[in-house]
N, C-alpha and C positions, 0 to 999 in steps of 0.2 A: 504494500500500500504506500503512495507518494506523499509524504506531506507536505502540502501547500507552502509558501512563500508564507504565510500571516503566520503556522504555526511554526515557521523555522526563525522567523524575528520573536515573539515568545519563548520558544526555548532559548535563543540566544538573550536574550534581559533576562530570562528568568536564572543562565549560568554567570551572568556578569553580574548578578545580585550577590547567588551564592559567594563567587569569587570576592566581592568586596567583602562578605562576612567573613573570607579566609574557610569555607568549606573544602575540605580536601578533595573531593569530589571532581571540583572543577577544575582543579589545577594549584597550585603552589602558590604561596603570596607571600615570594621572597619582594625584595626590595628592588624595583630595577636599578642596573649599573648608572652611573652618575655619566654625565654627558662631557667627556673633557675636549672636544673639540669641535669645529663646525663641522656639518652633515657634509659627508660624501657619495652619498648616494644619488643615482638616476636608474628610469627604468630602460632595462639593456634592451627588449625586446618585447613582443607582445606575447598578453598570458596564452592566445587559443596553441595548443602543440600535441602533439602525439610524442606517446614511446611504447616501442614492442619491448617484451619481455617475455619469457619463457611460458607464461601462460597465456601469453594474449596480446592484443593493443591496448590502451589506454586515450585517450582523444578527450582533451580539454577546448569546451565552446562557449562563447555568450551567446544566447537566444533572449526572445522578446522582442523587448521595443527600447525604446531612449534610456539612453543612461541618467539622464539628466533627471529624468521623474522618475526614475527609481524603478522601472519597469525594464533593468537587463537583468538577467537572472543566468548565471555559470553555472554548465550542468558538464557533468561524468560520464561517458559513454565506455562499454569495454566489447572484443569482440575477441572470444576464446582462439587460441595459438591453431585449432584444430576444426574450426570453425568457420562459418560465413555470414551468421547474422550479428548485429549490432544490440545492445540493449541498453538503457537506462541506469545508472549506478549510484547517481550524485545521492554524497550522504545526507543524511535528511538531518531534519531539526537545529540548524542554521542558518542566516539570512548568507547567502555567497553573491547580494549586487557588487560586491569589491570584488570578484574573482577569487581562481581557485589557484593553486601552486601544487604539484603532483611532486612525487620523488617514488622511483621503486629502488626497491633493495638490490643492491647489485651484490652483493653477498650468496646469492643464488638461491635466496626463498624467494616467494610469489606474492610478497607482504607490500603492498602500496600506502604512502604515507599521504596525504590530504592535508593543507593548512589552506585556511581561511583566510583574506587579504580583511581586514576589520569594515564595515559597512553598520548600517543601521544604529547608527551612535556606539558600536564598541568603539576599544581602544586597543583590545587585545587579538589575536590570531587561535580563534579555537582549531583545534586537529581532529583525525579523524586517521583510522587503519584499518586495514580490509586486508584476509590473507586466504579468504575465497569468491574471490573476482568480485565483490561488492556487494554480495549476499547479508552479510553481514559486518557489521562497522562497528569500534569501538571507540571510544575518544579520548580527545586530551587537550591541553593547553600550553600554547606559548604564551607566557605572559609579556607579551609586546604585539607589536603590528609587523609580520613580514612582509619584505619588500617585492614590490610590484614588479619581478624580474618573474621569468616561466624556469630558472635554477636559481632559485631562491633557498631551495630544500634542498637538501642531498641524505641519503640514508645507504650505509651498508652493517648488513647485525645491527645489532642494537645502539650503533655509532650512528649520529646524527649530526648535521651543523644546518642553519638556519642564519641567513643574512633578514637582519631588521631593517626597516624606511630609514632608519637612521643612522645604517654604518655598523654597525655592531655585529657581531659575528658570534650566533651563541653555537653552544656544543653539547651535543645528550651523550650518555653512555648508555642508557637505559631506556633506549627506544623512544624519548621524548615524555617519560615519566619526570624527570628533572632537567634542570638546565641550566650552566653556568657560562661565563662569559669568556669567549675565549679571546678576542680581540674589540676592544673599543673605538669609539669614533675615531679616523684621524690618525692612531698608530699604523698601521701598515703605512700609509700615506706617508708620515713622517720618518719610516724605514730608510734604510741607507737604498734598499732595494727599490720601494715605493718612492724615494726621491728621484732614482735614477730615471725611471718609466712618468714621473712624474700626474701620479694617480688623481685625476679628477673623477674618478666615481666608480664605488665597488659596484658586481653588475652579477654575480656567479656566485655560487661554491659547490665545492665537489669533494669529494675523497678516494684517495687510488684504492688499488687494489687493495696495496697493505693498510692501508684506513688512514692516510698521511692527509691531513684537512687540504685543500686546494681553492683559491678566492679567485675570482677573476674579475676584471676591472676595463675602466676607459684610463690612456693616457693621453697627454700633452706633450709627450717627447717624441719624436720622430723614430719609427723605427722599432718600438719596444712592442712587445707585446703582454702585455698586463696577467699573466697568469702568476701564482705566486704561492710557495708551500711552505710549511709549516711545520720546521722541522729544529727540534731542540731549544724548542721557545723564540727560535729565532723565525720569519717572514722569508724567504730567497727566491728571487728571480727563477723560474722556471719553465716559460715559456717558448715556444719553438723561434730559433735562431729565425731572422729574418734578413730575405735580401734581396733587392731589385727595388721595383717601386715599392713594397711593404716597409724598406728601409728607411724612406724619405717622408713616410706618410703618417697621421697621428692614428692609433688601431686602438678599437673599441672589442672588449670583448661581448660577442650577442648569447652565446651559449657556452657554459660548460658542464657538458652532461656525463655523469658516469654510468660506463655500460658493463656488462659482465665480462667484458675483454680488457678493460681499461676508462681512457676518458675520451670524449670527445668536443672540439670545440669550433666551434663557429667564430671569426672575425670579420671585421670590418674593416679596411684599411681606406682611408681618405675621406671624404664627405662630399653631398652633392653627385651632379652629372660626372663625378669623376670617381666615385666611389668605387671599392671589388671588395669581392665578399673573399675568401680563402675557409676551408676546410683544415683543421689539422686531430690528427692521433695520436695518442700516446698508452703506452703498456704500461708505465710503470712511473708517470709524472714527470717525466725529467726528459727521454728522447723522443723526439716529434718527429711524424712524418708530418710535410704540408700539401695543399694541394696546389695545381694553379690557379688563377686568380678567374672571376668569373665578373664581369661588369654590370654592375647594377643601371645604368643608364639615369641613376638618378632616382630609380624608384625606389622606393621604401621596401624594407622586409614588412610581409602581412601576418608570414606567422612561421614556424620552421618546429623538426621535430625528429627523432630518431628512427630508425628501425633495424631490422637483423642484423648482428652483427655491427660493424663499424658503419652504418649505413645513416647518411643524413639528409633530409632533405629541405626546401626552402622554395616558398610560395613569394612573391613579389606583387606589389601593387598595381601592377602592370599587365596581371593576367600571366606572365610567367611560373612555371615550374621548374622545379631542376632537381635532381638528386646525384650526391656522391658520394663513392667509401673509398677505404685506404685498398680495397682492392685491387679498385680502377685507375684510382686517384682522379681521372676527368670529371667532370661534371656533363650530365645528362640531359637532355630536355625532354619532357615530357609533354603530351599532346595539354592543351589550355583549357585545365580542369573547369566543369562546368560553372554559372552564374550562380554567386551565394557560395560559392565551396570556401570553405573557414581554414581544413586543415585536410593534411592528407594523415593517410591511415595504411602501413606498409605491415601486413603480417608475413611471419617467418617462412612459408615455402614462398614467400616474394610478390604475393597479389597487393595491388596498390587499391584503395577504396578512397573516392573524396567524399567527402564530409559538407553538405549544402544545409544553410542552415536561408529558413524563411520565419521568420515569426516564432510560432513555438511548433514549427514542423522542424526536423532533419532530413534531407534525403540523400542517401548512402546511393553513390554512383562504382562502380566498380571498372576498374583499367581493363579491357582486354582484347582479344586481335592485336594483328599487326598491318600497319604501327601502332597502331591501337584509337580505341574510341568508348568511351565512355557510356558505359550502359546504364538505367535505374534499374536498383536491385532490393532496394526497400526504402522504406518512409516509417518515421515515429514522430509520433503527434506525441507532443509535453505537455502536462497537466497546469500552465501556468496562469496564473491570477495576477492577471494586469491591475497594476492601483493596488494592491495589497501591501507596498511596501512603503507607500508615503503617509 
């Protein structure tokens, strides 16, 4: 049974009461960390994205209507590793008009993590966990607002990190039952490393294999590329070596997502009609493969997202598709997924699904033939209650 948008702002007041009584229930009412410096934060990329993972896809959408009246509403889509239909997952009993932030475990369970961007007068990021495709969900609390990046969250085991709106970098040991801070406003920034790269805005985090925390960022320095580990209490440069036009140019990171192989990351190199986006991999945080450079003409990214393997893809404002892995290392184009498609959706034997979102309809188009062309393959009507959140 779905519940409504009016009873998902209810239960969220009714846990931000508990939480101000310091209820255990809701979450921890430790004290937040003190703010020692200005915010560095910006949003890296847009929340709508996919990730495959070993039991399925995951597909983050806004459906509705205007943000502005409160009538967008972030919904959870999953569609099994061994499957073809699409279904409904978003946790209930939260208001998500702020949007949702995903993390699956790359530790090799099937456990997806859920944090809530704050909306309807929160202040804080309720959580949410699912370790059977969304059947069932438990919760939890970040007591802060996580930041409006689609790798904001990172989870492997019971190891977690979480970038705040404000810079702050927290860290769970215990699956997001507790939380303390592992980097504050400003410090990395002020690193010997973050002065080099010269970090105007944390944008990622991620964790390798070995659980080694990984932040990623926009710089101002020519040339750097903003990724950075955290290793023996020290911050260090760790980003893939750059050169050609990457060297000359200021690079923003848009993604750093961890997969069961490693990390993957999306960049940006320059701004404007002169922008290129780059692909890069790594095993083990420290050696990168890159891709070549692929030209944005200016357009904006729409929305970008993982799948098998080292596999990344990225949607453009422009009507553009494209996908690449460290296999190919090229970049692909793909036929000009259909009017309204949000995200695309890559499960593991390689079938592409776009993701069209109309009002509170979806309709799931599926890639296929050669070259290919876009078929409809299902449609799901969303139970949503326009005006219930204002």
């Amino acid at each position: 049974m779905r519940i409504s948008p009016t009873a998902r702002q209810c239960a969220a007041l009714a846990c931000a009461l508990l939480f101000a009584a310091g209820v255990a229930g809701c979450g921890s009412a430790s004290t937040p960390p003190e703010v020692t410096s200005s915010r560095v934060t910006a949003a890296a990329g847009p929340l709508a994205t996919t990730m495959t993972t070993a039991s399925g896809v995951w597909a983050v959408v806004v459906m509705g209507g205007s943000a502005a009246e409160e009538n967008n509403f972030w919904q959870l889509f999953t569609v099994p590793a061994r499957g073809s239909l699409w279904s409904l997952v978003t946790p209930p009993a939260v208001a998500d008009n702020g949007g949702l932030v995903t993390a699956a475990d790359t530790g090799g369970t099937s456990q997806l993590r859920v944090a809530f961007r704050p909306s309807q007068s929160l202040t804080f990021s309720p959580l949410a966990s699912t370790a059977d495709d969304g059947r069932a969900w438990t919760t939890g609390l970040l007591d802060a607002a996580i930041a409006a990046d689609p790798d904001a969250l990172a989870a492997r085991g019971t190891s977690m990190l979480a970038l705040l709106a404000d810079g702050t970098v927290e860290r769970s040991a215990s699956s997001g039952a507790s939380w303390s801070t592992l980097v504050r406003p400003g410090v990395l920034t002020a690193s010997a490393a973050g002065s080099r790269c010269r970090v105007t805005a944390l944008t990622a985090v991620s964790l390798t294999s070995s659980g080694t925390p990984l932040a990623g960022a926009a710089c101002s320095a020519p040339g750097s590329a903003g990724i950075f580990a955290y290793v023996q209490g020290t911050w260090r440069a760790t980003g893939p070596a750059l050169t050609g036009s990457l060297a000359s140019q200021p690079v923003r990171v848009l993604r750093l997502t961890g997969t069961a192989t490693g990390n993957t990351a999306l960049l940006m190199a320059g701004t404007g009609s002169t922008a290129r986006l780059y692909a890069a991999w790594t095993s083990d945080g420290s050696r990168w493969t890159i891709s070549p450079p692929f030209p944005t003409d200016g357009a904006r990214v729409r929305s970008s997202g993982t799948g098998p393997g080292s596999l990344m893809w990225v949607m453009l404002a422009d009507g553009r598709a494209v996908t690449v892995s460290s296999r190919s290392v090229s970049w692909g184009s793909l036929p000009a997924p259909p009017a309204g498609t949000a995200v695309l959706g890559v499960l593991p034997a390689g079938t592409i699904d776009a993701l069209a979102v109309a009002g509170s309809s979806l309709t799931l188009f599926q890639l296929t033939g050669t070259p290919g062309t876009w078929s409809k393959a299902q449609e799901i009507k969303v139970p949503i209650q326009y005006g219930s959140s204002s």
